[in-house]
C-alpha positions as CSV (number, residue, x, y, z in Angstrom):
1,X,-3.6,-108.4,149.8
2,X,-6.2,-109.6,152.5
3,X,-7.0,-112.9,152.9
4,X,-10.3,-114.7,154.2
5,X,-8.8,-113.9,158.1
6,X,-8.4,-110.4,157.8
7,X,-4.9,-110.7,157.3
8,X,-2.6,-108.5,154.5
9,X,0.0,-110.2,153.2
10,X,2.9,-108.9,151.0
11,X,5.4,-112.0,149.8
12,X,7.5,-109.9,146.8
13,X,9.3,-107.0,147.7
14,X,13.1,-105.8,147.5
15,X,15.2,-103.6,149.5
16,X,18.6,-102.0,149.1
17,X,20.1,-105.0,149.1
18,X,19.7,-105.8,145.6
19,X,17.9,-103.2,143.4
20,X,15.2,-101.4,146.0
21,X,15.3,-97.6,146.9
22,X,15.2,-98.6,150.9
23,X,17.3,-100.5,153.8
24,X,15.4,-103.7,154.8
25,X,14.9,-102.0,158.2
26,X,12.9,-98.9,156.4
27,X,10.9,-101.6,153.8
28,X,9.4,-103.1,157.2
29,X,8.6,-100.0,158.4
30,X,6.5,-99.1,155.7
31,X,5.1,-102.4,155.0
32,X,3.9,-102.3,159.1
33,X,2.4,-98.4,158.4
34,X,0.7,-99.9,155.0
35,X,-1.0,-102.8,157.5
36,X,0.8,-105.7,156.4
37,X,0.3,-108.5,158.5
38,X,2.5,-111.0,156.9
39,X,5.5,-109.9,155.0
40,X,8.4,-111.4,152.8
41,X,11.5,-109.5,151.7
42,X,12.8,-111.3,148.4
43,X,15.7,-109.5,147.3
44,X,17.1,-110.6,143.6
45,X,20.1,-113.7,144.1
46,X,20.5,-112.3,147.7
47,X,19.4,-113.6,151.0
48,X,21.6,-110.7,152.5
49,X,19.4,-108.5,154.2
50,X,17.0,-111.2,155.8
51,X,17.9,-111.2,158.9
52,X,17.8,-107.7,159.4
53,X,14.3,-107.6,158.2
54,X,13.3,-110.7,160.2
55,X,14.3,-108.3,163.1
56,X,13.1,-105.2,162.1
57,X,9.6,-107.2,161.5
58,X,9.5,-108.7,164.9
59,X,10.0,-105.2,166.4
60,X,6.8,-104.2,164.2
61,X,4.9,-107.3,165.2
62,X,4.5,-108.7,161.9
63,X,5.0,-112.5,160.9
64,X,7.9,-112.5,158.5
65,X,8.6,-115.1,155.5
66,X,12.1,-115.4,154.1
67,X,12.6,-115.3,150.8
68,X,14.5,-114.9,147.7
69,X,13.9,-113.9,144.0
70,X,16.3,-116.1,141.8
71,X,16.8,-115.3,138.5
72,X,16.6,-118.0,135.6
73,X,17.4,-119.0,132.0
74,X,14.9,-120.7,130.4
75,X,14.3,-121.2,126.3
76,X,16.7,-118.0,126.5
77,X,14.5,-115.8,128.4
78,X,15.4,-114.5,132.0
79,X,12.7,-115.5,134.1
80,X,12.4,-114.8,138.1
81,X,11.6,-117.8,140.6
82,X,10.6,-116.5,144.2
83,X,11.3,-119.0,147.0
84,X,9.6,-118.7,150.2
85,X,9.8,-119.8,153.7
86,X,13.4,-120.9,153.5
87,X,16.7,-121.5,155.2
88,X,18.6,-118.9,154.1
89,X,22.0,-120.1,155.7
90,X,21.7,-123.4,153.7
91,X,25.3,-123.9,152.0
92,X,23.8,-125.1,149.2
93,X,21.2,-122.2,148.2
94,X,24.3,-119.4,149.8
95,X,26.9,-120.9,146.9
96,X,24.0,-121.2,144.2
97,X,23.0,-117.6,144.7
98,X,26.5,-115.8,144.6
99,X,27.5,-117.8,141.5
100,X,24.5,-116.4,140.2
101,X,25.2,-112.9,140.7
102,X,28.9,-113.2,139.3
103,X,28.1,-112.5,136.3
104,X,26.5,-108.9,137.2
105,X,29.6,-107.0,137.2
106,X,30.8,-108.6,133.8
107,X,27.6,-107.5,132.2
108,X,27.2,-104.1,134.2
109,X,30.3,-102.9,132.4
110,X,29.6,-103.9,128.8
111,X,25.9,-102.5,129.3
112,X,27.6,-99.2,130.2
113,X,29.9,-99.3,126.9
114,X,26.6,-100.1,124.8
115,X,24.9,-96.9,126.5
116,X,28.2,-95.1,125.7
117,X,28.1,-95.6,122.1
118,X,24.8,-94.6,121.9
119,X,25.0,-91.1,122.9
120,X,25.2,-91.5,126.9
121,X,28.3,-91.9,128.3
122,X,29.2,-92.9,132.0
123,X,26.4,-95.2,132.8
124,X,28.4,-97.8,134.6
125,X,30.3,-95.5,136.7
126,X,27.2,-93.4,137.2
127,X,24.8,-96.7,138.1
128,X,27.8,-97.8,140.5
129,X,27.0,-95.4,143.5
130,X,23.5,-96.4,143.0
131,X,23.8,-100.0,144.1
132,X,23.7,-101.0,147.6
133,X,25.5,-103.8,146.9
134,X,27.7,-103.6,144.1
135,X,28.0,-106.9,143.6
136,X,24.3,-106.3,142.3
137,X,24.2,-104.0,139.9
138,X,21.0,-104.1,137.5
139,X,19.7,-102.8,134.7
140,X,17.4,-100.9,137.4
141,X,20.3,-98.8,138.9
142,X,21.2,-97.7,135.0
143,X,17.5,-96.8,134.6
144,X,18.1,-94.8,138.0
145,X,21.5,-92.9,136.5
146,X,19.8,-92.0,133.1
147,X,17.1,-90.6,134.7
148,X,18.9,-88.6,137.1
149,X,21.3,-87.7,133.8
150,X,18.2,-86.5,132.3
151,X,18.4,-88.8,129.2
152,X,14.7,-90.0,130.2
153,X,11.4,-88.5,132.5
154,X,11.5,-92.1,134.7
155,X,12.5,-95.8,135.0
156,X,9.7,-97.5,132.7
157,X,10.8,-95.3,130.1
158,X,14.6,-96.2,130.1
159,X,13.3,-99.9,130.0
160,X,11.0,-99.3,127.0
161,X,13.5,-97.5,125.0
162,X,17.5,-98.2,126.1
163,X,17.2,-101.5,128.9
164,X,14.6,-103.8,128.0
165,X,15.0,-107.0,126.5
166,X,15.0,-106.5,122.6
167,X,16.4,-102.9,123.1
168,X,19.9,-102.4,122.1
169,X,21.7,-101.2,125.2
170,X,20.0,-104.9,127.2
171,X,23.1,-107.3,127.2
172,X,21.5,-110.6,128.0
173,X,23.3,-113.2,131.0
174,X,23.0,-116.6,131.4
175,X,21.3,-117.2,134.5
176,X,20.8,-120.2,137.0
177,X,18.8,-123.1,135.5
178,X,15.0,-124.0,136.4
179,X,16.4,-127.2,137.9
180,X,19.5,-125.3,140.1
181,X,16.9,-122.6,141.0
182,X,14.3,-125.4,142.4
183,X,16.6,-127.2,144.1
184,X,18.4,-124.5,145.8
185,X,14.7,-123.9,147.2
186,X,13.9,-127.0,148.2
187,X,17.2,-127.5,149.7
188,X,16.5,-125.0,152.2
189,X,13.2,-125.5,153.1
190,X,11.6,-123.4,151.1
191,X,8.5,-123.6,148.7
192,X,9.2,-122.3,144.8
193,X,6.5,-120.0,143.2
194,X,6.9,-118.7,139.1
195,X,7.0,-114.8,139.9
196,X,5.0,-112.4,137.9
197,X,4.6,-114.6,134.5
198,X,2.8,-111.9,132.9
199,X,5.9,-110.3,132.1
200,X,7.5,-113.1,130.1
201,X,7.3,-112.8,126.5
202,X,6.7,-116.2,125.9
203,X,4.2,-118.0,123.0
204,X,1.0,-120.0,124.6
205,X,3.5,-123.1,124.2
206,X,6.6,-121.9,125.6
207,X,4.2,-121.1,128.6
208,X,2.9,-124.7,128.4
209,X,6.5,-125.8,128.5
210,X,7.7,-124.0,131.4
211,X,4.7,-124.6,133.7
212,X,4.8,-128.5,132.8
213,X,8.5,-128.5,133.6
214,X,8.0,-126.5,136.6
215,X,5.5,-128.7,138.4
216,X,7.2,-131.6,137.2
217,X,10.5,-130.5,138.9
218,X,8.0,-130.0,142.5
219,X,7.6,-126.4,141.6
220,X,4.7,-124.8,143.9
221,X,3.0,-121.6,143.1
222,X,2.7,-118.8,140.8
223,X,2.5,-115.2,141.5
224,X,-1.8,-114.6,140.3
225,X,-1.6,-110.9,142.3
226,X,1.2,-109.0,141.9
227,X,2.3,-105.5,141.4
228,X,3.8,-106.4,137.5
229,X,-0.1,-107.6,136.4
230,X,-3.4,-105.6,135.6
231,X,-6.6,-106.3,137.0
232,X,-7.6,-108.9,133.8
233,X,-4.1,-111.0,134.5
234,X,-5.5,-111.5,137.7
235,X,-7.9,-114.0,136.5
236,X,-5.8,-115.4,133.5
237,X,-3.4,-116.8,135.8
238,X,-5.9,-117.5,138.4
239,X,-7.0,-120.0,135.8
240,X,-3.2,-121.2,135.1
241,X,-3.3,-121.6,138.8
242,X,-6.6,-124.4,138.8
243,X,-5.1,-125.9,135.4
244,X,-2.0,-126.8,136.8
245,X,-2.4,-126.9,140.5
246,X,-0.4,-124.2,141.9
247,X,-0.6,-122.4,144.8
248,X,-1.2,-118.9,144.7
249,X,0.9,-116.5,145.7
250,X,0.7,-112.6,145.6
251,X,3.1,-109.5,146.2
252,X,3.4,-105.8,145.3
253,X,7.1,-106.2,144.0
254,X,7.8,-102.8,145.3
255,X,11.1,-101.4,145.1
256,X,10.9,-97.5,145.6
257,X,7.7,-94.9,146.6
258,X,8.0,-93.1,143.3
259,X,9.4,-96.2,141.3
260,X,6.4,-99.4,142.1
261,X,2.8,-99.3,140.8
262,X,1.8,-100.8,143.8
263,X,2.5,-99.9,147.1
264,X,3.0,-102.3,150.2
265,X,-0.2,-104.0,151.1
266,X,-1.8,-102.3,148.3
267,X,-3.1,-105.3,145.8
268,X,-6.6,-106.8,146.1
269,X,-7.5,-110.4,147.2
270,X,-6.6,-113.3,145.5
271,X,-9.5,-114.5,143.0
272,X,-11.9,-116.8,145.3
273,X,-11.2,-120.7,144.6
274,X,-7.7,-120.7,144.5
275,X,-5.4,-122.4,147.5
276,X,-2.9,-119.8,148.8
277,X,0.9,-120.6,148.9
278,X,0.4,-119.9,152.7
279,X,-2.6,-122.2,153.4
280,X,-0.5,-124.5,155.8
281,X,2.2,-121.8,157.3
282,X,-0.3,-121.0,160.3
């Protein structure tokens, strides 16, 4: 996404380190080749790879953001807070984020027993090998196995029919609160945007509720451009954006060549009149 300078920026992606197809080192690359000017790696729960792709973006010459995507709880829906610009050696946000992901391995396991008794066996053990970091094992790397098994054409698929969240091989998790999530953020530095709300299956007052309890909590900016919206969700959450006073943010959320429906760097400008989550960073 180019802003008024010229510059690209790209502030939601993920890498090996949680559920992406490529090392931190190779999502810089790419990002660099695809023009990206300013670039944030925001792996689920994990701040692991950052320093590698703070490194690997300096090489390029790119300005890097750290970053995180932290996933919530909230009126029993899992939804994903990205924090930016942060510390990501703060002791409080490190303990926050691996308490998070300890549930993964619990649910990883009964999520393969569910896919078991509905005709496809050896889903865990077959998802395993898939994740980078097993410690982050997702419904993603499952989609990955049962494609390569043959039990669906591709990813979207296995999430429509097997994964997603009313299907019956989804085992829900309790996630980090709104309030724990925020304050993890702001703990370190960091500024907390609402990523990709067009995905949430919320009613027009559960929405209500959580951006209300979001800004009240000092909650920043929500994702308005983003690889998980279509062209008319641009503008409907341009005009949460003005309603409520957030900053704008925007990313591709890639996670693979074949697997994203937007590249790196690929997503158009930000809808004119809104203040971008980087106005004061340079």
């Amino acid at each position: 996404m180019q802003d008024t300078r010229g510059l690209i920026f790209d502030l939601h992606c993920h890498s090996t380190v949680s559920d992406g197809l490529l090392a931190p080192e190779d999502v810089a690359a790419r990002a660099c080749a695809n023009g990206v000017d300013v670039w944030a790696l925001t792996d689920h729960d994990e701040v692991g790879g950052i320093k590698r792709a703070a490194r690997a973006a300096r090489e390029l010459g790119m300005r890097f953001v750290s970053g995180v995507e932290i996933s919530v709880t909230w009126a029993n829906q899992t939804v994903h807070i990205v924090g930016l610009g942060l510390d990501e050696d703060e002791p409080q946000l490190v303990q926050g984020l691996a308490q998070t992901r300890a549930g993964r391995v619990r649910r990883a396991r009964e999520m393969g027993e569910r896919l078991a008794a509905m005709g496809m066996p050896g889903a865990y053990e077959g998802a395993l090998p898939l994740a980078g970091n097993p410690d982050l094992i997702s419904r993603t790397h499952f989609a990955r196995y049962l494609v390569l098994a043959g039990y669906a054409p591709d990813v979207q698929t296995v999430f429509n029919k097997y994964l997603g969240d009313d299907c019956e091989g989804h085992v829900p998790v309790r996630w980090a609160s709104l309030g724990d999530a925020l304050g993890w953020i702001h703990g370190a530095g960091g500024r907390a945007v609402i990523a990709h709300p067009g995905r949430y299956k919320y009613t027009p007052v559960q929405f209500a509720g959580l951006y209300e309890e979001f800004r009240q909590r000092g909650g920043e900016g929500i994702e308005v451009v983003t690889g998980s919206h279509r062209p008319e969700q641009y503008r409907e959450y341009a005009g949460v954006a003005r309603h409520y006073g957030f900053l704008a943010s925007c990313g591709s959320d890639f996670h693979g060549p074949r697997e994203s429906r937007h590249d790196l760097g690929s997503l158009p400008p930000l809808p004119e009149g809104l203040k971008p989550v980087w106005h004061d960073w340079f």
